[in-house]
TIDRENFI-762976 format. One record per residue (C-alpha): residue number from 1; x, y, z. Coordinates in steps of 0.5 Angstrom, whole numbers, plus 2048, in hexadecimal, padded with zeros to 3 digits. Layout:
+-----+-----+-----+-----+
|  nr |  xx |  yy |  zz |
+-----+-----+-----+-----+
| NUM |   X |   Y |   Z |
...
+-----+-----+-----+-----+
This chain:
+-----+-----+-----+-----+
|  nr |  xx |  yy |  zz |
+-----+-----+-----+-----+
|   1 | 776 | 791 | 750 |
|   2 | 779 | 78C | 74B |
|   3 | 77C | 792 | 747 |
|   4 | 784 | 792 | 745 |
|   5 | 788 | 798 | 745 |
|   6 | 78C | 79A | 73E |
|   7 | 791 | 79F | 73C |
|   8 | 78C | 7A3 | 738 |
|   9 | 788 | 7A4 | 73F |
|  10 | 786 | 7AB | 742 |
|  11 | 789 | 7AD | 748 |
|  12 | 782 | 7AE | 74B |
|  13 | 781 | 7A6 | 749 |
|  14 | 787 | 7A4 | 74C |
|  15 | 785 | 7A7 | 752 |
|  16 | 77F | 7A3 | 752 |
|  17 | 782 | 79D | 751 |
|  18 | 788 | 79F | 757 |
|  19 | 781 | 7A0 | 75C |
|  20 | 77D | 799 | 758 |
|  21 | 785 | 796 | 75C |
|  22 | 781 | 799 | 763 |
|  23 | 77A | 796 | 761 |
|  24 | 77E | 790 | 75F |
|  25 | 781 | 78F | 765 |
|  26 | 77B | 790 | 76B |
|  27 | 776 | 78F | 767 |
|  28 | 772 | 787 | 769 |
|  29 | 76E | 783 | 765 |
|  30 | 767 | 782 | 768 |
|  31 | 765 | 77B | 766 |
|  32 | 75F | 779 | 762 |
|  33 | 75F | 772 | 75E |
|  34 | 766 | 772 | 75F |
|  35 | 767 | 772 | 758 |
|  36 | 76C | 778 | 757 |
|  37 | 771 | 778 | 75D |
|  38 | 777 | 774 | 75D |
|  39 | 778 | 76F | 763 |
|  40 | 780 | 772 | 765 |
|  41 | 780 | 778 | 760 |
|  42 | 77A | 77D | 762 |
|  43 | 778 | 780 | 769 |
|  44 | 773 | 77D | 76B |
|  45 | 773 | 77B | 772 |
|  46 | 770 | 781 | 777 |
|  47 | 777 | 782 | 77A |
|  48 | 77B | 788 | 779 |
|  49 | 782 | 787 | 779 |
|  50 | 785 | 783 | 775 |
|  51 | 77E | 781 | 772 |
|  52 | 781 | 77B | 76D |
|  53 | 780 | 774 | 76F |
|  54 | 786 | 772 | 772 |
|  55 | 784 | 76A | 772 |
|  56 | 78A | 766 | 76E |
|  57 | 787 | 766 | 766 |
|  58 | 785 | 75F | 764 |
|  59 | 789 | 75E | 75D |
|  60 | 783 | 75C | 75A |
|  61 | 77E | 762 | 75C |
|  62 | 783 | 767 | 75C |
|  63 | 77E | 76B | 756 |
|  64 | 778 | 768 | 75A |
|  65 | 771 | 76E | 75C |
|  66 | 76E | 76E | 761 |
|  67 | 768 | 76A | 75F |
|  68 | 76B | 764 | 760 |
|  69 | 76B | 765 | 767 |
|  70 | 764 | 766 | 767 |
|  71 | 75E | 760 | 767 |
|  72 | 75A | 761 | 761 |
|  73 | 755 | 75D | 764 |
|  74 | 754 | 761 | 76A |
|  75 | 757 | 768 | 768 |
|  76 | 75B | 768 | 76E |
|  77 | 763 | 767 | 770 |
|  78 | 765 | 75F | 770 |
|  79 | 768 | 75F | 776 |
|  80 | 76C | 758 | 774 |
|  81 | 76F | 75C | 76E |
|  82 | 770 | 762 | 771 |
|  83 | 774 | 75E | 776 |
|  84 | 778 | 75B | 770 |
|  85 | 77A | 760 | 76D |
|  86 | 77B | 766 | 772 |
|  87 | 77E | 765 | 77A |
|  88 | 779 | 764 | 780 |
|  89 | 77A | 76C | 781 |
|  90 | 778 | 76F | 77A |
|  91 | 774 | 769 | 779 |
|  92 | 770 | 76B | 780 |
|  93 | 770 | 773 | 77E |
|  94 | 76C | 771 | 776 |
|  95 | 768 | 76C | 779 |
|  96 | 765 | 772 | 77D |
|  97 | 764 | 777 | 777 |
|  98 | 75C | 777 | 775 |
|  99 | 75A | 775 | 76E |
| 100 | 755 | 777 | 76A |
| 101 | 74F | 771 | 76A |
| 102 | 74E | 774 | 762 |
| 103 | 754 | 774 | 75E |
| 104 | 758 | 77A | 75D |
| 105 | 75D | 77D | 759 |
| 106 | 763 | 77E | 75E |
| 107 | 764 | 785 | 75F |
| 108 | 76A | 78A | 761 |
| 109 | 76B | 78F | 767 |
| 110 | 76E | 794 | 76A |
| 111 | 76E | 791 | 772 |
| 112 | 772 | 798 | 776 |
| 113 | 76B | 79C | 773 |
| 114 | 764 | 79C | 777 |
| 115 | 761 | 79C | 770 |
| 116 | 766 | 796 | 76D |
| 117 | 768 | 79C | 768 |
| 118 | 76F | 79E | 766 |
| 119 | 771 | 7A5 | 766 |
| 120 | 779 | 7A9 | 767 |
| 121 | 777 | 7AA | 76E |
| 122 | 777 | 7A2 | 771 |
| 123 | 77C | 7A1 | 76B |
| 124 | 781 | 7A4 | 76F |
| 125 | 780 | 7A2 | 775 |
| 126 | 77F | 79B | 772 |
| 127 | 787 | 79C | 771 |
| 128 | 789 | 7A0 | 777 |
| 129 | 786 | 79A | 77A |
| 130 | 789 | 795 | 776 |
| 131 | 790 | 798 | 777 |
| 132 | 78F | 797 | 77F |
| 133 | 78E | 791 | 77E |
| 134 | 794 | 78F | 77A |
| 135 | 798 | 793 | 77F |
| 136 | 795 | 78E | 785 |
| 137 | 797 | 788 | 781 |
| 138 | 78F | 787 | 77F |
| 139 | 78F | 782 | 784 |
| 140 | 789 | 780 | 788 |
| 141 | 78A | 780 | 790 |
| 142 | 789 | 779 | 78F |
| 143 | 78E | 779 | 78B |
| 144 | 793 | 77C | 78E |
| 145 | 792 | 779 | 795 |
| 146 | 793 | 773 | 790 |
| 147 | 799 | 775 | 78D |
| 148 | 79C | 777 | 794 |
| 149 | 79A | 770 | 797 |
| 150 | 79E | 76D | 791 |
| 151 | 7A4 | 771 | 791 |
| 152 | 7A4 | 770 | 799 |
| 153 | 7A7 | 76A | 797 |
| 154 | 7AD | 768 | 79B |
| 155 | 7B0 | 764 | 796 |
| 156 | 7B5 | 768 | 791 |
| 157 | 7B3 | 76C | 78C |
| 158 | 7B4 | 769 | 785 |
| 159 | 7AE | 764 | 788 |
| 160 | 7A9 | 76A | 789 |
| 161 | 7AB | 76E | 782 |
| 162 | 7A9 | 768 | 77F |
| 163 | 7A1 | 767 | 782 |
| 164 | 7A1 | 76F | 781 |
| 165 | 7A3 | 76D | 77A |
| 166 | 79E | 768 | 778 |
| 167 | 798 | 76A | 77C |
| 168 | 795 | 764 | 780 |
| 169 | 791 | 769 | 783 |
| 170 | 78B | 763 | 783 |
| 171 | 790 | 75E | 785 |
| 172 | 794 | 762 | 78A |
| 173 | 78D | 763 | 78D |
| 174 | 78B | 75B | 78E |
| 175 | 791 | 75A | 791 |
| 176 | 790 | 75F | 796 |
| 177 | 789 | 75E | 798 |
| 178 | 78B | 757 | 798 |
| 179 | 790 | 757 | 79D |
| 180 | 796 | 755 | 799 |
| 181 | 79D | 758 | 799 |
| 182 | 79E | 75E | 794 |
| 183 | 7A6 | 75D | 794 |
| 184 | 7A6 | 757 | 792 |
| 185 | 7A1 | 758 | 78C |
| 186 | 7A6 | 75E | 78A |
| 187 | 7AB | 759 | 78A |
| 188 | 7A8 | 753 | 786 |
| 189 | 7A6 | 758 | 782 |
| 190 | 7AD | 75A | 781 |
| 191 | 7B0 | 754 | 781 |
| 192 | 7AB | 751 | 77B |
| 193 | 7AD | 758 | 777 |
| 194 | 7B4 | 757 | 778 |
| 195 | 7B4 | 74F | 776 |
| 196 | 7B0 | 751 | 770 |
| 197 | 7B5 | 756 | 76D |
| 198 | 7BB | 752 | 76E |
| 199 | 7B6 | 74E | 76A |
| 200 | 7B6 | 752 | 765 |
| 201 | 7BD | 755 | 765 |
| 202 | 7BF | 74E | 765 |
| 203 | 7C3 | 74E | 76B |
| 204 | 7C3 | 748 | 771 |
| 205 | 7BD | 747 | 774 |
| 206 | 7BB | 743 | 77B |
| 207 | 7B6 | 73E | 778 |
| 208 | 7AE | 740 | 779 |
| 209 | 7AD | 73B | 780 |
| 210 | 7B3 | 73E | 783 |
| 211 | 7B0 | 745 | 782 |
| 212 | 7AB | 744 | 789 |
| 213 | 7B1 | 742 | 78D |
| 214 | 7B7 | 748 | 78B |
| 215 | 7B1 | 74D | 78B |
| 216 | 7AF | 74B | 792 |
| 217 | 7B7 | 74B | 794 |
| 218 | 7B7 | 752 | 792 |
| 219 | 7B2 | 754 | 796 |
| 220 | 7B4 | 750 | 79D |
| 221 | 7BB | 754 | 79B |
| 222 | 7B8 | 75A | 79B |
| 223 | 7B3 | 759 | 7A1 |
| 224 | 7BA | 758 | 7A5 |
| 225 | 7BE | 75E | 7A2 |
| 226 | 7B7 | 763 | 7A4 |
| 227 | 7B8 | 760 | 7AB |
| 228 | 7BF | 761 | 7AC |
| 229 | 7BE | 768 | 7AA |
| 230 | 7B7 | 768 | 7AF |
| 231 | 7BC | 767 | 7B5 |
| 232 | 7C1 | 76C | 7B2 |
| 233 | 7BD | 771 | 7B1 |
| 234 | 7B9 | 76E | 7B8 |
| 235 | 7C1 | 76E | 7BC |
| 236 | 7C3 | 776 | 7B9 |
| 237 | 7C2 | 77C | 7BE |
| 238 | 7BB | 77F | 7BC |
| 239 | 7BC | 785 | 7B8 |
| 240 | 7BB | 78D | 7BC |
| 241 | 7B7 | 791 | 7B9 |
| 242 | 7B5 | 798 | 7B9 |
| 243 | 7B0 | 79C | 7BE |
| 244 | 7AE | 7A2 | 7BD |
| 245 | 7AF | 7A7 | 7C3 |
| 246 | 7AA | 7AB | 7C6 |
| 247 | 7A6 | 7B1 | 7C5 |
| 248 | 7A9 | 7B7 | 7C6 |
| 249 | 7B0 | 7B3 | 7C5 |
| 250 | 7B5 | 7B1 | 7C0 |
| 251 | 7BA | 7AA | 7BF |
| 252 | 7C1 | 7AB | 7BC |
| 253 | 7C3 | 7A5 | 7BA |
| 254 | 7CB | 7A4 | 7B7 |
| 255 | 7D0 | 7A0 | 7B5 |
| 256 | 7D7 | 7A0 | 7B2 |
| 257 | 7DB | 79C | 7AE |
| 258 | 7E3 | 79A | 7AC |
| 259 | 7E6 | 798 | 7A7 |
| 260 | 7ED | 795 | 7A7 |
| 261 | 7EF | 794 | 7A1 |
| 262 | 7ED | 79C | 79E |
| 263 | 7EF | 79F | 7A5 |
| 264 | 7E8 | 7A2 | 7A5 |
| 265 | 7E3 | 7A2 | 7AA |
| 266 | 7DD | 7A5 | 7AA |
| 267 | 7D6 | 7A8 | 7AF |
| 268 | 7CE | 7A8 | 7AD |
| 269 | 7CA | 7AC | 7B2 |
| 270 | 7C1 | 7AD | 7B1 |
| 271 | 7BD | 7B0 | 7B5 |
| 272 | 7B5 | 7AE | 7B4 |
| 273 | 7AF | 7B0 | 7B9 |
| 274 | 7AA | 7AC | 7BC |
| 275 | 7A7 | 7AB | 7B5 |
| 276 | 7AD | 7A8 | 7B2 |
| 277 | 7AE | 7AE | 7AE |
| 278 | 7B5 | 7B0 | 7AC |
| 279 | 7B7 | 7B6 | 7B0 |
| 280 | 7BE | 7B7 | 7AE |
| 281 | 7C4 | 7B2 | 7AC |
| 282 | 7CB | 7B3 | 7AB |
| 283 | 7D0 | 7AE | 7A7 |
+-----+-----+-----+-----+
């Protein structure tokens, strides 16, 4: 596994080399002593996509194994580093893996195999698997319920982009279960993020014990701006919308259209049936 490719190499060895990517890529690492898998750079967590710990690395482990998450006196997880090093959810999911009660060498495995052994088969699928989930975001359902409660925000865009940029999913998700305004934390957050890049560029800056007070004048402005719209939108003709005909029955529907400048004018015709289908159009 720790081979390097050459320009002297053979086409089959390249090869082999192109499928160790594969192995590379699914392949997890079952723990032992813990002694030869890296916190944040192995597969370790019984998850299948993305297998890496997405906990924020800590600068002064970023190179640490996973047998430091482990007590030495009892031979299972310490729960108080496991809490430190990984958030609550990873730290949950390692806490439940079993251990050895011996000490063992850490051991590497195929988990898309009844076997736990890799072949071209399962290496395939692996990567037809892999590239749906890409397509799908390679989000959770709890994620993407998550991210559309963020970007649901009724406040402008440049607010959401940066919480969506930053990720304080953790964050986020305390404010939530607490019962605290997400808006007005999207624009705290925006507001500190702005303050300190005037910092930096040198522009003028309002003074840190202003930043609470102009923050929370921007949400109240924008809270009025969301409900003069409400009662626009609210005072407007609901829009019509199109009904399918009965069975055995087709719908016309048309409209026309002039333009004064060109002295042109124009007519659109479709005819659909009962399930919507289009039957026949003219333009």
């Amino acid at each position: 596994m720790e081979a390097k490719e050459s320009l002297t190499d053979s086409y089959a060895w390249k090869s082999i080399l192109k499928g160790r990517e594969v192995i590379q890529m699914g392949a997890r690492f079952r723990v032992g002593n813990g002694k030869n898998i890296k916190i944040w750079q192995h597969h370790w967590l019984p998850i299948k996509h993305p297998p890496l710990v997405s906990s924020p690395i800590i600068e002064s482990m970023k190179d640490a194994t996973v047998d430091c998450l482990i007590d030495n006196n009892t031979g299972k997880w310490d729960a108080e580093m496991l809490k430190g090093a990984l958030i609550l959810a990873e730290a949950e999911l390692a806490q439940r893996m079993p251990l050895h009660q011996c000490q063992t060498e850490d051991a590497l495995y195929w988990p898309f195999t009844a076997d736990e052994q890799y072949n071209c088969k399962f290496g395939y699928k692996f990567l037809k698997d892999l590239e749906e989930n890409l397509e799908d975001g390679t989000h959770s359902k709890v994620d993407k319920n998550f991210w559309k409660s963020i970007w649901s925000l009724e406040v402008p865009n440049k607010y959401k982009n940066l919480l969506w940029r930053a990720y304080f999913k953790e964050l986020c998700s305390w404010i939530y279960e607490n019962g605290k305004p997400m808006d007005l934390f999207a624009i705290q957050v925006w507001s500190i993020w702005n303050q300190r890049n005037k910092l930096r560029l040198n522009h003028t800056r309002c003074l840190t014990k202003d930043l609470q007070k102009m923050t929370e004048e921007s949400w109240n402005e924008i809270c009025k701006s969301n409900l003069r719209l409400s009662r626009i939108n609210s005072s407007s003709t609901p829009q019509t919308t199109w009904t399918a005909p009965t069975p055995d029955n087709y719908k016309i529907n048309y409209d026309g259209a002039l333009s004064n400048a060109d002295n042109k004018s124009g007519i659109g015709v479709v005819v659909r049936d009962c399930n919507g289908e289009v039957i026949a159009s003219l333009v």
